[in-house]
N, C-alpha and C positions, 0 to 999 in steps of 0.2 A: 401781088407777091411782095413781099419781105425777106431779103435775107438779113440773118443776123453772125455778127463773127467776134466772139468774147476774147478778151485777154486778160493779163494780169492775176489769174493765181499763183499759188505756189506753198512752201512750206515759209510758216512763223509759228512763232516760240506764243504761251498761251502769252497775254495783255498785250500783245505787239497787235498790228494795224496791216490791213491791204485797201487796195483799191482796185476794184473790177472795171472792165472798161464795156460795152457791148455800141458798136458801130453798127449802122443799120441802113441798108440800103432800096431802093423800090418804092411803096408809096412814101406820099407828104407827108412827111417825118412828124411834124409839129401836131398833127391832129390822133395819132395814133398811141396806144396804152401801152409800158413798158413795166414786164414784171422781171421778176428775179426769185426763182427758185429753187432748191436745193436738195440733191438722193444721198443721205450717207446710205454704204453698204448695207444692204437688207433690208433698209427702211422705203414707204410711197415718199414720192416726190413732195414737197413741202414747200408752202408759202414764204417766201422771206420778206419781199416790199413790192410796190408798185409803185410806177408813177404818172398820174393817168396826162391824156392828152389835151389840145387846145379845149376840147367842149368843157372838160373837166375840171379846169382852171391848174394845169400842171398840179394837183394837186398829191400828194404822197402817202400812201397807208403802209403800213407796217404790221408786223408777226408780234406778239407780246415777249418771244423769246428775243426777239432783237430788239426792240425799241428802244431807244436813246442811247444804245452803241451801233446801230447802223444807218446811214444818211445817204438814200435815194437823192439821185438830181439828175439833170440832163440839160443838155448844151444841144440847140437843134441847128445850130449853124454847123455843126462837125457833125450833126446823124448819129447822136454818141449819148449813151445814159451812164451812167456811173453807180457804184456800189462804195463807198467809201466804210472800210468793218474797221471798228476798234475796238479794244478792250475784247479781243478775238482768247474764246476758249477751246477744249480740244471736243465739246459737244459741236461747235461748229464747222468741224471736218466733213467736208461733203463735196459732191461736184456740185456745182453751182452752176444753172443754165438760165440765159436768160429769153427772156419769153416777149413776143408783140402780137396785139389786134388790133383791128380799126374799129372795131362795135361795141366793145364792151361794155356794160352796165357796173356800176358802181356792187353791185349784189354781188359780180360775179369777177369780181377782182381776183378774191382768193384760188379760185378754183384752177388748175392746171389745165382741165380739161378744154375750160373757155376759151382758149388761145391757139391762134392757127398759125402760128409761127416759133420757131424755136432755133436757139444756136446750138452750138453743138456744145457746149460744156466746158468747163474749166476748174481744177483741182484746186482744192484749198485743203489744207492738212495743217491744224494747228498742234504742235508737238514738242515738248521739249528736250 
């Protein structure tokens, strides 16, 4: 079991910056996948980053809609993965959940479905 408990949304103006936080508790932090995904209103749930675990070499993949304005990391001495957004638009208003496995395959990063843990959510509303 995994729980997960996310903080740090909230409302910014569009090109301003947040940092997600997602703390995690239950299995060995260091070996397990940490994703980060996103529902605006109406829309499926959607891929934002991952950042996979010890096997995987902490290594980081990204959505082409974020890429090189969001930076995936994680600190496994605090059970904590981060979401640092900047250059934040008002397409990226969504709740933002973050997601953990212990198995996952590199294939199967993107998917929502593959992940058996979830936090409960945190708003992000970019707006001016």
């Amino acid at each position: 079991q995994v729980q997960l408990v996310e903080s740090g949304g909230g409302l910014v103006q569009p090109g301003g910056s947040l940092r997600l936080s997602c703390t995690a508790s239950g299995q060995t932090f260091s070996r397990i996948t940490l994703g980060w995904f996103r529902q605006a209103p109406g829309k499926e749930r959607e891929f934002v980053t991952a950042i996979r675990g010890s096997g995987g070499g902490y290594s980081g993949h990204y959505s082409e809609s974020v890429k090189g304005r969001f930076t995936v990391s994680r600190d496994n001495t605090k059970r904590t993965v981060y979401l640092q957004m900047d250059s934040l638009n008002p397409e990226d208003t969504a709740v933002y959940y973050c997601a953990a496995d212990s198995t996952l395959i590199l294939s199967q990063l993107t998917n929502p479905g593959a992940y058996d843990y979830w936090g409960q959510g945190t708003q992000v509303t970019v707006s001016s």
